[in-house]
C-alpha positions in Angstrom: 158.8 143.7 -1.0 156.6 145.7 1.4 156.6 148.7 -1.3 155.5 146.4 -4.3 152.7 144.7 -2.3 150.9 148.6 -1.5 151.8 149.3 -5.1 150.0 146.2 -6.2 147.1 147.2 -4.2 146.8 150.3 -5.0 146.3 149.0 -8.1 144.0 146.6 -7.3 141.9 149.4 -5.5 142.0 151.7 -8.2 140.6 149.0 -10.6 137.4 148.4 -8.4 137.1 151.6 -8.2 136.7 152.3 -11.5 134.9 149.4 -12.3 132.5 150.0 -9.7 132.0 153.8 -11.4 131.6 152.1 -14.7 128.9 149.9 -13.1 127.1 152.8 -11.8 127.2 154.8 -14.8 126.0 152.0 -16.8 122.8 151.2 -14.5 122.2 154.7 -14.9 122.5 154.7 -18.5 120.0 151.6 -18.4 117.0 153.4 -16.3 116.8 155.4 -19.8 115.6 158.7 -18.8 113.1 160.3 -21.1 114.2 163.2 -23.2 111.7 166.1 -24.9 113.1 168.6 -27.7 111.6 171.7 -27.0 109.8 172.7 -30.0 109.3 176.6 -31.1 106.1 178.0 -28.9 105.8 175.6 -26.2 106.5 176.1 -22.4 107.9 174.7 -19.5 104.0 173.9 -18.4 103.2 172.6 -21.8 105.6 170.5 -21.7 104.9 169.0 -18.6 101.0 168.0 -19.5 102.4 166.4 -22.2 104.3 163.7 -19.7 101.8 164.0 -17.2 104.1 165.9 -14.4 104.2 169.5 -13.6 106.3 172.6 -14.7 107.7 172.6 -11.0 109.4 169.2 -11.0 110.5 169.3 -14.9 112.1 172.9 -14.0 113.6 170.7 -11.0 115.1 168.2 -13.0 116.6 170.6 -15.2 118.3 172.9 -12.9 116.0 175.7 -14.8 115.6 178.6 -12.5 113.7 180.9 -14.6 110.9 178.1 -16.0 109.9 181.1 -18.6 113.0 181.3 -20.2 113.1 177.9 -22.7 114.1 178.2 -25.4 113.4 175.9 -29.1 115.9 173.2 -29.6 116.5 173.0 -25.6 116.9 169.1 -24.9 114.3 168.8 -20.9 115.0 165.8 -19.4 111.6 164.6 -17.9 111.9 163.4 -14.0 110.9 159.7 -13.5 107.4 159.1 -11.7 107.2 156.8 -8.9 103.9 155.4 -7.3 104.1 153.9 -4.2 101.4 150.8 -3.7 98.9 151.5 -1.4 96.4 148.8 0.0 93.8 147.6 -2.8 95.9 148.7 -5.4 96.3 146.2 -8.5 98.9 147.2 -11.8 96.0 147.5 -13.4 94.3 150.4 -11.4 97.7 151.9 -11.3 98.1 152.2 -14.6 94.6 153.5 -15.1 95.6 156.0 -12.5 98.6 157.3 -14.8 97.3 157.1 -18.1 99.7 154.4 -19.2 99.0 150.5 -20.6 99.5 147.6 -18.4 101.9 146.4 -20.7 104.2 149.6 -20.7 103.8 149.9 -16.5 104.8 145.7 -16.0 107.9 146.7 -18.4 109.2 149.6 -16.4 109.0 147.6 -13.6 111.5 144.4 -14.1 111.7 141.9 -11.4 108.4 143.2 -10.1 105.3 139.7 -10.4 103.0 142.5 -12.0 100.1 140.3 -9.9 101.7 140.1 -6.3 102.4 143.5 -5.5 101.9 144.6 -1.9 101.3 148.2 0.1 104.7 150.2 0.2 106.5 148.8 -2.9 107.9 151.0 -5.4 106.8 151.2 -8.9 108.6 153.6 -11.8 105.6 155.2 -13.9 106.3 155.3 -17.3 105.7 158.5 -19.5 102.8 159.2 -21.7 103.0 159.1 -24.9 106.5 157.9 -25.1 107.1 153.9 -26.9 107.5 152.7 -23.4 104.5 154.8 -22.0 102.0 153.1 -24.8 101.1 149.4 -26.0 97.6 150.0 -26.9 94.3 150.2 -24.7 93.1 147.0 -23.2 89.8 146.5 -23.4 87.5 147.6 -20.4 83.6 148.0 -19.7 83.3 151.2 -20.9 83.6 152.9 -17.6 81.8 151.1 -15.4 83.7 151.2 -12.0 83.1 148.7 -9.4 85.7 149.2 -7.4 83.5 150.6 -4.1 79.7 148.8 -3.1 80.4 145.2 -2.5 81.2 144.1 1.1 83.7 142.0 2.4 82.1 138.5 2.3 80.6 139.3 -1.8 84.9 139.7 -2.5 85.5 136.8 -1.1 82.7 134.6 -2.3 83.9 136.3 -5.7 87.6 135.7 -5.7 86.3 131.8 -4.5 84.5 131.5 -7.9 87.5 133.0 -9.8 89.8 130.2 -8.6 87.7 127.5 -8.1 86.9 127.9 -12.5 90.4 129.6 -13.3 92.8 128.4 -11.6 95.3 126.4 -14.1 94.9 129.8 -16.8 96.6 132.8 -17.6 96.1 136.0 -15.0 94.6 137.5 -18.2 92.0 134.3 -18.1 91.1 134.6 -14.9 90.7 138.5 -14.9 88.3 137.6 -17.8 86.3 135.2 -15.6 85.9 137.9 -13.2 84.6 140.4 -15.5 82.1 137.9 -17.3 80.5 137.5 -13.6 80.1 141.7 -13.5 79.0 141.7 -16.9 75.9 139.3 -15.6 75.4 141.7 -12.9 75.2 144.9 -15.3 72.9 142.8 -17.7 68.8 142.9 -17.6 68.8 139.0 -18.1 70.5 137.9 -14.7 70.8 139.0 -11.1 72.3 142.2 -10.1 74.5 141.1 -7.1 77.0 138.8 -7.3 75.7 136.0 -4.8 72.5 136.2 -7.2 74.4 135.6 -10.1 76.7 133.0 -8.9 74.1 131.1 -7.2 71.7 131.5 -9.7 69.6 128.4 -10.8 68.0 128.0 -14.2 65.5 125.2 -15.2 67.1 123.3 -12.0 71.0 123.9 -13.5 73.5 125.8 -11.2 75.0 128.9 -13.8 79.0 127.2 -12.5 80.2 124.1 -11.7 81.9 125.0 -8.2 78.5 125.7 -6.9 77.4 122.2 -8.2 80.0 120.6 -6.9 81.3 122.4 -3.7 84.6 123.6 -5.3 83.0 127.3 -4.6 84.1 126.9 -0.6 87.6 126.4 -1.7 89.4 129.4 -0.3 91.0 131.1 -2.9 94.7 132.2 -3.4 95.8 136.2 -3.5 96.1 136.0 -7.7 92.6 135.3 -8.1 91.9 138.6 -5.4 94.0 140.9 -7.9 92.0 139.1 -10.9 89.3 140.1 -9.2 90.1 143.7 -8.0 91.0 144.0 -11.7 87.8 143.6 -12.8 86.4 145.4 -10.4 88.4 148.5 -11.4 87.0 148.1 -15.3 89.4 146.0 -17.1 87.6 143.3 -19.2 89.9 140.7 -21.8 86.5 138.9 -22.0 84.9 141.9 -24.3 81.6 142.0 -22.4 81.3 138.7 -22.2 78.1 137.0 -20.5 79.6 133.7 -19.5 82.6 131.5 -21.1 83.1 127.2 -21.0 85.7 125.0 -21.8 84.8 122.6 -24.7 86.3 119.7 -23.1 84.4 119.8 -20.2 80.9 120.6 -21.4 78.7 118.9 -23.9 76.1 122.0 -23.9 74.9 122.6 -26.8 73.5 126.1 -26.0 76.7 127.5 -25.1 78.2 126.8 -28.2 75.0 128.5 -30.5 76.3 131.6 -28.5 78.2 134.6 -30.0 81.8 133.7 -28.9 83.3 137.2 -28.0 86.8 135.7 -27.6 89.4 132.6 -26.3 91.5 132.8 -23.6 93.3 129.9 -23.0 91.2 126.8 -22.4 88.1 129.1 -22.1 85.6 130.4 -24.8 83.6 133.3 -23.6 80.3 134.5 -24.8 77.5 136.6 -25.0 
């Protein structure tokens, strides 16, 4: 009796264990490590630009000990980039960092809110130039980096605006929003800080409803922050937009004679 019950569990440990090795050869299987096919004339450092990592960690990851001698046809396994988030940082800025879409970097990184990260977390880069590296540029303000010049208070008064008028939309709307407000502050025709342009008054009308209506001292929440910081750091869905309104909300008749640049969600933005 005693005999068949260690048999039996024997048994039962040997089928975790290989279950358990199955598991773990599986996950591995699933973090789908890129693979280049070394073509004739290129090198161990060529190679590497091409994935945005260096001949030292790509000889690294393939147990290469002489990184002159490749050879055409040679199958390089290229090592997986990690970033770790530092204080600021937004997937957006990240990705800009690496030379990858926003897209491709939120789909590397399952189980990850692509607009809560927080200083210390782990995110797997992508590779250039691979299907899940690319996903098409998003549109941006064609350099224009605000990421540094704006104090403390102006972020905050910012962020206020973005939730107070975005709230209820998509992180895309509300990163849009943000980007309209810089787009005034780049512009000739308005002010060029961002209390000036969000408490700007024409012909005795306030430029945003919050202001009118006190909404603006709402405190906002940490999404409309990263919508913000976004924008900051150049990313603009609104395509240079100069301000945006909801239709059900406004009977103006001079925002509609404006050249709509695009709809997001319940907004229409404009130049």
């Amino acid at each position: 009796m005693l005999h068949s019950l260690r048999q039996a569990s024997g048994r039962l440990f040997l089928l975790f264990l290989i279950t358990g090795l199955l598991l773990l050869s599986w996950c591995r299987a699933g973090e789908a490590a890129t693979t280049h096919r070394v073509a004739p004339n290129e090198t161990l450092f060529l190679v590497a630009q091409l994935y945005n990592t260096n001949a030292a960690e790509l000889a690294k990851a393939n147990g290469i000990t002489n990184p002159s001698l490749i050879y055409p046809g040679q199958v390089l396994t290229i090592p997986t980039k990690i970033h770790t988030v530092k204080a600021g940082e937004t997937m957006w800025i990240i990705s800009q960092k690496y030379g990858v879409s926003l897209p491709a970097l939120i789909s590397a990184n399952p189980g990850i809110s692509p607009y809560n990260i927080y200083p210390g977390q782990k995110l797997k880069i992508p590779v250039p130039g691979t299907a899940s590296g690319e996903g098409g540029a998003l549109p941006s303000r064609g350099g224009r980096d605000y990421t540094s010049g704006f104090s403390q208070q102006e972020i905050d008064l910012f962020a206020r605006l973005v939730y107070a008028e975005a709230a209820g939309e998509s992180y895309t709307g509300q990163v849009a929003v943000a980007a309209s407000v810089l787009n005034r502050i780049a512009s000739p025709r308005y002010p060029n800080t961002i209390p000036g342009v969000i408490y700007q008054i024409v012909d005795g009308y306030c430029q945003y409803s919050p202001v009118l209506d006190g909404r603006i001292n709402i405190p906002a929440n940490k999404t409309a922050y990263q919508a913000v910081y976004d924008a900051l750091g150049g990313w603009d869905p609104s395509n240079n937009a100069l301000g945006f309104y909801n239709p059900s909300k406004t009977s103006n008749q001079w925002v509609r004679q404006q050249q709509v640049t695009t709809v997001i969600g319940n907004h229409i933005f404009f130049r």
